[in-house]
C-alpha positions in Angstrom: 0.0 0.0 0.0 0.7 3.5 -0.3 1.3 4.1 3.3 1.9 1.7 5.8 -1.2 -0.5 6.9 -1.6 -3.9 8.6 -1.4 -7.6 6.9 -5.1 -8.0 8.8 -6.3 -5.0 7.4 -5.1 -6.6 3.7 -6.7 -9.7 4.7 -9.9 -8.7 5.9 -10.4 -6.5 2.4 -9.7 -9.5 0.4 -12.3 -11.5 2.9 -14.7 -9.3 2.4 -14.3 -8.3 -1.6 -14.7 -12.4 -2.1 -17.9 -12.6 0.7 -19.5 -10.0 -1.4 -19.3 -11.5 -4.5 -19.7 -15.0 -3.1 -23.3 -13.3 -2.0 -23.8 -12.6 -5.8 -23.1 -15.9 -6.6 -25.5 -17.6 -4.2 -28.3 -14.5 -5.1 -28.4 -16.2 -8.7 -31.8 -17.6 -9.4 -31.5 -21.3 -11.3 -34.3 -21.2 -13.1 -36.0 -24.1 -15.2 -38.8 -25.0 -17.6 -41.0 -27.9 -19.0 -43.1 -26.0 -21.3 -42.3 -27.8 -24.5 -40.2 -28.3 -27.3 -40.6 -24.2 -28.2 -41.9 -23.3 -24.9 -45.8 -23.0 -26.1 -47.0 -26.6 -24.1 -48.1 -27.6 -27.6 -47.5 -31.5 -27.0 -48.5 -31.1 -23.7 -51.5 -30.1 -24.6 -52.2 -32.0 -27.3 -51.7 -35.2 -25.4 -53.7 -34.3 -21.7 -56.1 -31.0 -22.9 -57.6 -31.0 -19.6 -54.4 -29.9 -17.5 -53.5 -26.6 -16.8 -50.2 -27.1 -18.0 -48.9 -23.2 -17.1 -49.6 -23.8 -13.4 -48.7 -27.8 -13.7 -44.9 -26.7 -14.9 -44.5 -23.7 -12.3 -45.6 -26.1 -9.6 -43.1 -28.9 -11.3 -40.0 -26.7 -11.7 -40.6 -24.2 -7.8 -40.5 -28.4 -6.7 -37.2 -28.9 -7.7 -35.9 -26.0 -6.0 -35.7 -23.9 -9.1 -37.2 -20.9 -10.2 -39.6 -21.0 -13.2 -39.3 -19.7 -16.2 -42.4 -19.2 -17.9 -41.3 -17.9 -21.4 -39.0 -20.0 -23.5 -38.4 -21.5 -26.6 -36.6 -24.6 -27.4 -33.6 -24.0 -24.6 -34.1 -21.8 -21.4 -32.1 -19.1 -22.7 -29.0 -19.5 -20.0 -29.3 -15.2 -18.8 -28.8 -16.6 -15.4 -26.1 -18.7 -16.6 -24.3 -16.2 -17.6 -25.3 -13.8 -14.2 -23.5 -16.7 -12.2 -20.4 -17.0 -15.0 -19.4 -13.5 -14.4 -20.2 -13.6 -10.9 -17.6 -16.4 -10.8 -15.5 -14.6 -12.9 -15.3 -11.6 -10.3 -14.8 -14.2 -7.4 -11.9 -15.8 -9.6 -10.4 -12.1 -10.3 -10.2 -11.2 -6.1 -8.2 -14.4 -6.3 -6.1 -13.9 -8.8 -5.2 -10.4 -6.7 -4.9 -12.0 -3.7 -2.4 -14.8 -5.7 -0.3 -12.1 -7.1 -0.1 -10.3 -3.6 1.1 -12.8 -1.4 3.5 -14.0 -4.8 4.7 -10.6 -4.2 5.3 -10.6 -0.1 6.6 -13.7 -0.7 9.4 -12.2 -3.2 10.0 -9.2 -0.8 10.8 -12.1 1.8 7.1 -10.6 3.6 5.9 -14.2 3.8 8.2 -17.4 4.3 7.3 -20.4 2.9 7.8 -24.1 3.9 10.7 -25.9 2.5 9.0 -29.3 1.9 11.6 -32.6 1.7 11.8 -33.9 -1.9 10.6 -30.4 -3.3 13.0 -28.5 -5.7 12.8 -24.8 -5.7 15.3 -24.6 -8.8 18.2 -26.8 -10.8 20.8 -24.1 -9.9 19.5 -23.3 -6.3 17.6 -26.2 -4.8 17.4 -24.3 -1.3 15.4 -22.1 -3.1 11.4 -22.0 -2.6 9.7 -20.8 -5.2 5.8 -19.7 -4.8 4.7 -22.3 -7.4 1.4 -23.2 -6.2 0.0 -19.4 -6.1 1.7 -19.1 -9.8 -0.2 -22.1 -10.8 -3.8 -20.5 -8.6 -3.1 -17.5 -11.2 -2.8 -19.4 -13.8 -5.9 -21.7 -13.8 -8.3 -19.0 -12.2 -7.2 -16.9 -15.6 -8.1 -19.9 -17.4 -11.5 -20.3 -15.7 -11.8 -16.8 -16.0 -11.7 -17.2 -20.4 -13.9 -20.4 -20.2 -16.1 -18.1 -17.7 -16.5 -15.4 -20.1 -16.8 -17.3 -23.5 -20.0 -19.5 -22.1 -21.1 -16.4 -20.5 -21.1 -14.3 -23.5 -22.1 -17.6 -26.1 -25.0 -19.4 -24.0 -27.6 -16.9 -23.8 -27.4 -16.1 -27.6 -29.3 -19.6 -29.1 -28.7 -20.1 -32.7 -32.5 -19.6 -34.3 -33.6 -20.3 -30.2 -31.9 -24.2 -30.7 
């Protein structure tokens, strides 16, 4: 920081950047539907007229523990999908900040990590400890973080509502 501050001040803000979003995450409504191959109940109605199959497929999907959606076509168009993608994607982020912090306290000699027996920080130093494992946090949240925003940005849009 700027000016000097405390390690559980600079913990708690991470703690409570990733409870906030883990809050968004949870807030995302799953919804579901069963209203037909291009959400109009056609078969359904074709095959049992006398059912009300509007309040029949709210009842069915609110059992599952999902929220219904009412108006679909042939998918259910994945919106909240991508509301809990990028949600993920800002929980990933804090991480990746967090990584690269304590990679850096770490390199200031901060932090001290654990020399573990059989480990082999590098072929011209082997006492050396390198901070591999929040290198390789970095490195995969990033890669969730481009899955994360490709199915985000690519689910909601249905080719001709397939």
């Amino acid at each position: 920081p700027a000016t000097p501050s405390t390690m559980g001040k600079e913990m708690a803000n991470v703690a409570y950047r990733l409870e906030r979003q883990f809050k968004q995450i949870m807030a995302v409504e799953i919804l579901g539907k069963i209203n037909g191959a291009v959400g109009n109940y056609n078969a359904h109605v074709s095959a049992y007229p006398e059912v009300d199959w509007h309040q029949f497929s709210e009842e069915f999907v609110t059992s599952l523990g999902l929220n219904w959606n009412p108006y679909t076509t042939q998918i259910e168009p994945h919106d909240y999908i991508a509301e809990l993608f990028y949600a993920m994607a800002r929980f990933n982020t804090i991480l990746i900040d967090f990584d690269r912090d304590v990679w850096g306290y770490i390199s200031l000699g901060h932090f001290k990590q654990r020399t573990v027996a059989g480990e082999i920080g590098s072929s011209t130093m082997p006492h050396k400890v390198n901070p591999i494992d929040f290198e390789n946090s970095e490195g995969n949240l990033g890669l969730a973080n481009a899955v994360f925003q490709h199915l985000a940005s690519k689910l909601p849009i249905p080719r001709w509502q397939r």
